[in-house]
C-alpha positions in Angstrom: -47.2 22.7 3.7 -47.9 20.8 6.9 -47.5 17.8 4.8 -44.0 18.0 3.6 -43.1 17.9 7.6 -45.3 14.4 8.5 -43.8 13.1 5.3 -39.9 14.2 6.2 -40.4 13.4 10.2 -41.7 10.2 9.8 -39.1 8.3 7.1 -36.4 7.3 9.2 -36.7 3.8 9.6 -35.7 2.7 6.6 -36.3 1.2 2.9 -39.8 -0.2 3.4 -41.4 2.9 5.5 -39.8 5.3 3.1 -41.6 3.6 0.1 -44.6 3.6 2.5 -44.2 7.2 3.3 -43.8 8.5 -0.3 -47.0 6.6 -1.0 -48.5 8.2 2.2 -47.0 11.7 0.7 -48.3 11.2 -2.8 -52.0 10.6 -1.5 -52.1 13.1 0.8 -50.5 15.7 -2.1 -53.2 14.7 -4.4 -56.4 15.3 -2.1 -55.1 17.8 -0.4 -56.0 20.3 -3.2 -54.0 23.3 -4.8 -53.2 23.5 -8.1 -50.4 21.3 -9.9 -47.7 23.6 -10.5 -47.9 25.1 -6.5 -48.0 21.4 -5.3 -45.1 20.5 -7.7 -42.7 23.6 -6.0 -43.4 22.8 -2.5 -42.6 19.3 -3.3 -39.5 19.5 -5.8 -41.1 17.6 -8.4 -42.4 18.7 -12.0 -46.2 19.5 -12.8 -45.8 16.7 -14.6 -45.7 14.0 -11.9 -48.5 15.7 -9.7 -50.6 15.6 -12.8 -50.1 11.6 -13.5 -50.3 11.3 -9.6 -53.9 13.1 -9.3 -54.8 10.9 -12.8 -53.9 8.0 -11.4 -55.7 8.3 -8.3 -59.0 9.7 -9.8 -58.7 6.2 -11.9 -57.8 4.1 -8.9 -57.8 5.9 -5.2 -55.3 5.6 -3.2 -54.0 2.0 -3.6 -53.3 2.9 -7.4 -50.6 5.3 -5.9 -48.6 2.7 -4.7 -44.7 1.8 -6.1 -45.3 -1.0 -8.8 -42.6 -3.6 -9.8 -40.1 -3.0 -12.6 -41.5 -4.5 -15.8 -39.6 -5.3 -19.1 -38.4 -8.8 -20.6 -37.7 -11.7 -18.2 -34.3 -12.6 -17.5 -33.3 -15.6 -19.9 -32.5 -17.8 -17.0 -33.8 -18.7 -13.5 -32.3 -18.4 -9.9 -31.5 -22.4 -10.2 -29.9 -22.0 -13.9 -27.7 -18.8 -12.2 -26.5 -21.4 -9.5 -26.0 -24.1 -11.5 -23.6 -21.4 -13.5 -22.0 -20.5 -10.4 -21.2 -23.7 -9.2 -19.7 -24.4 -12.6 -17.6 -21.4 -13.0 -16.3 -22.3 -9.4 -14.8 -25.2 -10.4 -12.8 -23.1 -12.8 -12.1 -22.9 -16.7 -9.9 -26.2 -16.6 -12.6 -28.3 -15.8 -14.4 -27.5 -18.6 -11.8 -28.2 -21.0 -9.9 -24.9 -21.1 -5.8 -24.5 -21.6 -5.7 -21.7 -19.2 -7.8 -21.5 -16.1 -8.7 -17.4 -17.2 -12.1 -17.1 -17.8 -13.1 -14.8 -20.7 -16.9 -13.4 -21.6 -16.4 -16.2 -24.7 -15.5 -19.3 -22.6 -18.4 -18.2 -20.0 -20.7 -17.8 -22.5 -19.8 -21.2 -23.8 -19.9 -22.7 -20.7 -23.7 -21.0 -19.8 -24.4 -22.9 -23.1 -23.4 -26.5 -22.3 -24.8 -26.1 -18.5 -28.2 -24.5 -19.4 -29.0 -24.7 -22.8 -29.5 -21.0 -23.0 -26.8 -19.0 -25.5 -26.5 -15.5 -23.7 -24.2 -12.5 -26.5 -21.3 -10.8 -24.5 -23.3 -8.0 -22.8 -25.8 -10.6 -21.1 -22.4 -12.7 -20.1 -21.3 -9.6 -18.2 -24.5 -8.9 -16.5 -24.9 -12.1 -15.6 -21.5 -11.6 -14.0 -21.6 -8.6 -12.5 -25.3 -8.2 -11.6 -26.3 -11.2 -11.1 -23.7 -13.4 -9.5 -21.9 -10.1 -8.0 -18.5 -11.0 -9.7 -16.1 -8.4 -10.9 -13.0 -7.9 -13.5 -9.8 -9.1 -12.4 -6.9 -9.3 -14.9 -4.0 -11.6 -14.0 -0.5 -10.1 -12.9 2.0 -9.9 -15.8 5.1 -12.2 -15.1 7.5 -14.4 -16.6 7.2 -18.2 -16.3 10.8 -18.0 -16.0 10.8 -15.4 -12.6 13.0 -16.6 -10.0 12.0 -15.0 -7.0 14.8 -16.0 -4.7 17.0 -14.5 -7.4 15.4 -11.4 -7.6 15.3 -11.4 -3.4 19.3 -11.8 -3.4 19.3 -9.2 -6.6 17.4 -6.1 -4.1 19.7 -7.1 -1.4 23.3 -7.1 -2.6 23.2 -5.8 -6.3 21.1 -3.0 -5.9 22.4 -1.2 -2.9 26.2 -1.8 -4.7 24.6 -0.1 -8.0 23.1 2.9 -5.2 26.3 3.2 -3.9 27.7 4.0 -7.4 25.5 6.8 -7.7 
């Protein structure tokens, strides 16, 4: 399918032409003729999406074929309210009244709250984190308050080699 090769050749520079080369593929697919399930194996695809493809351009033409945005619910808060979150969680958990300065899904949910007015559950608090502000899960080392590290310097460097020694 002559096609295929215009569609492959011509996709190299990047997000936006590939989007715009799928669309050009799709269209040209559809009117080019052929029945659905010879169309789907040259392509790769199931009957199933050249039959939606051809519906949807009998309905619309060409323009109908083109990628639409993602839909479902809206995110519960704004690009300002996710800043105004950010700049709060920089200024770490201490400054908002926390013993430790660890931050937990709890005290950032709490913390969304009193910023924004909007009460996100646990699973929206970790999105929020990791999708939307790009944060990830760090635990904090384990260590005594007590550790003495100039102790445990002069420990490796006389003590350990005697105990080696004993061997």
């Amino acid at each position: 399918m002559g096609v295929v090769a215009l569609w492959l050749g011509g996709c190299r520079d990047g997000l936006s032409t590939f989007v715009l080369c799928v669309w050009f593929f799709r269209t040209s697919v559809v009117t080019a003729g052929g029945s659905n399930p010879e169309i789907a194996r040259a392509v790769g695809v199931c009957a199933e999406s050249v039959r939606r493809w051809r519906r949807v351009w009998e309905e619309g033409g060409a323009p109908a074929l083109r990628r639409r945005p993602a839909t479902g619910r809206p995110p519960k808060l704004n690009d300002a309210q996710v800043e105004t979150v950010r700049a709060a969680l920089e200024r770490g958990a201490r400054a908002h009244g926390f013993e430790a300065d660890l931050w937990t899904l709890e005290r950032v949910g709490v913390v969304v709250e009193r910023v924004t007015g909007v009460s996100l559950s646990r699973a929206s608090v970790w999105r929020l984190l990791t999708g939307r502000l790009g944060w990830s899960l760090q635990r904090p080392e384990r260590r005594a308050v007590e550790r003495d590290e100039s102790e445990i310097a002069r420990w490796i460097t006389h003590e350990w080699p005697r105990i080696e020694r004993g061997r």
